[in-house]
MILO-975529 format. One line per 8 residues: number of its first residue (from 1); their letters; for each residue x, y, z of N, C-alpha, C. Coordinates in pm, whole numbers, plus 50000, padded with zeros to 5 digits. Atoms other than C-alpha are relative to their C-alpha. Example, Ala and Ser with C-alpha at 12.3 -4.5 7.8 and 13.67 -1.06 7.14 Angstrom:
2
1> as> 50089:49881:50000:51230:49550:50780:50090:50120:50000 ~ 49918:49881:49994:51367:49894:50714:49923:50109:50073 $
This chain:
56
1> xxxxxxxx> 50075:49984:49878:49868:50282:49204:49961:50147:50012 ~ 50026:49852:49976:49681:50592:49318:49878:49985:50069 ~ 50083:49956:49913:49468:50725:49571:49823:49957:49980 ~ 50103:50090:50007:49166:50533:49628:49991:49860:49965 ~ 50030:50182:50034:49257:50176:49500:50019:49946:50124 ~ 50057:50077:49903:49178:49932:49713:50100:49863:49941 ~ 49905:50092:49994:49460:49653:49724:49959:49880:50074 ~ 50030:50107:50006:49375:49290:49737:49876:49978:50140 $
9> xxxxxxxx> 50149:50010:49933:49005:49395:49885:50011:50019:50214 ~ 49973:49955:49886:49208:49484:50208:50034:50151:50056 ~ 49969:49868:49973:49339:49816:50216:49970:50122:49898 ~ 50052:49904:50065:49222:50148:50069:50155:50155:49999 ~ 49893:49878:49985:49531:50400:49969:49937:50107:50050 ~ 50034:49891:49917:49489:50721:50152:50069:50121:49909 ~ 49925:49858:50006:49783:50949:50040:50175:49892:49962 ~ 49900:50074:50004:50110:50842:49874:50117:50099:50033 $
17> xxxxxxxx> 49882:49964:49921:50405:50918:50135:50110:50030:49918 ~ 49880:50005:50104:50714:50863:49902:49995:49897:49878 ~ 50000:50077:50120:50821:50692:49574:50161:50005:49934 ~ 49863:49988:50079:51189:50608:49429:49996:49843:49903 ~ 50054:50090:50111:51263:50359:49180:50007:49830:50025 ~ 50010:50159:49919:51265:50026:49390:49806:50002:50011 ~ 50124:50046:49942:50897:50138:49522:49932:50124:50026 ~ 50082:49879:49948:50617:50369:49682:49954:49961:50142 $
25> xxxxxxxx> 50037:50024:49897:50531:50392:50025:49862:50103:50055 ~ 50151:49922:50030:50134:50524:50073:49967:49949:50164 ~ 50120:50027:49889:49899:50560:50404:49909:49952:49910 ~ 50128:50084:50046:49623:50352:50373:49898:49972:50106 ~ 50075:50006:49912:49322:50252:50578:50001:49859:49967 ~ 50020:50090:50014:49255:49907:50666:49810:49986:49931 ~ 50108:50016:49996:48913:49797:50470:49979:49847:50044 ~ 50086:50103:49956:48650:49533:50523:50058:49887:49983 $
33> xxxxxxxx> 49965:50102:50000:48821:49292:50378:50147:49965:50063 ~ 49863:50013:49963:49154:49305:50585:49953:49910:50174 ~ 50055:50076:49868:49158:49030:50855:50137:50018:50115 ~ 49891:49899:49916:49482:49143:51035:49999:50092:50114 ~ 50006:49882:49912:49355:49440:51176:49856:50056:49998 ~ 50153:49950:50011:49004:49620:51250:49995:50077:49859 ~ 50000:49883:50113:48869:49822:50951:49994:50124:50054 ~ 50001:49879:49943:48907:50175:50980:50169:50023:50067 $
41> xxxxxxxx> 49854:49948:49921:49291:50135:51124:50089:50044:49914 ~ 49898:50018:50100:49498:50303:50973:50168:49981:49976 ~ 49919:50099:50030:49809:50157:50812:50096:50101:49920 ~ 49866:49986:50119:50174:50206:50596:49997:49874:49931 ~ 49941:50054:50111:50203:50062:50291:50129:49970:49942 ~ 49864:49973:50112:50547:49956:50093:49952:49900:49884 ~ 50006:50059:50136:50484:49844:49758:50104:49971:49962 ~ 49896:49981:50061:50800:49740:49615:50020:49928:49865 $
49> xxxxxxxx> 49983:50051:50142:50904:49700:49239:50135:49924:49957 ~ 49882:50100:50025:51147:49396:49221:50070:50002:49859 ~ 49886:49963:50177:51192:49445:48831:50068:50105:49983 ~ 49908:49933:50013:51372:49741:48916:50135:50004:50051 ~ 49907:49982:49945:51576:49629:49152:50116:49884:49985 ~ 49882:50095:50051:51934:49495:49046:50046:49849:50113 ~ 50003:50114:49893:52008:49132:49179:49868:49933:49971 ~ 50122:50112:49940:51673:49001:49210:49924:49946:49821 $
């Protein structure tokens, strides 16, 4: 992930907040295609990476 992708045509990363090895947590803006919330709002992200994390 990185600054500017655009995640499942809903949200647009902004700026990535933190990152450890479960996940990353990024501002984002809501885009056009986000039905949730107006476009333009902006939003927190958590991405999280399950193949790192023990147990699952």
């Amino acid at each position: 992930m990185k600054l500017g992708d655009v995640i499942g045509d809903a949200y647009v990363l902004a700026e990535r907040l933190g990152r450890n090895p479960f996940g990353q947590t990024w501002a984002a803006v809501a885009g056009d295609g986000c039905v949730r919330v107006a476009p333009g709002t902006a939003l927190v992200l958590k991405a999280i990476a399950l193949v790192e994390a023990p147990g699952w």
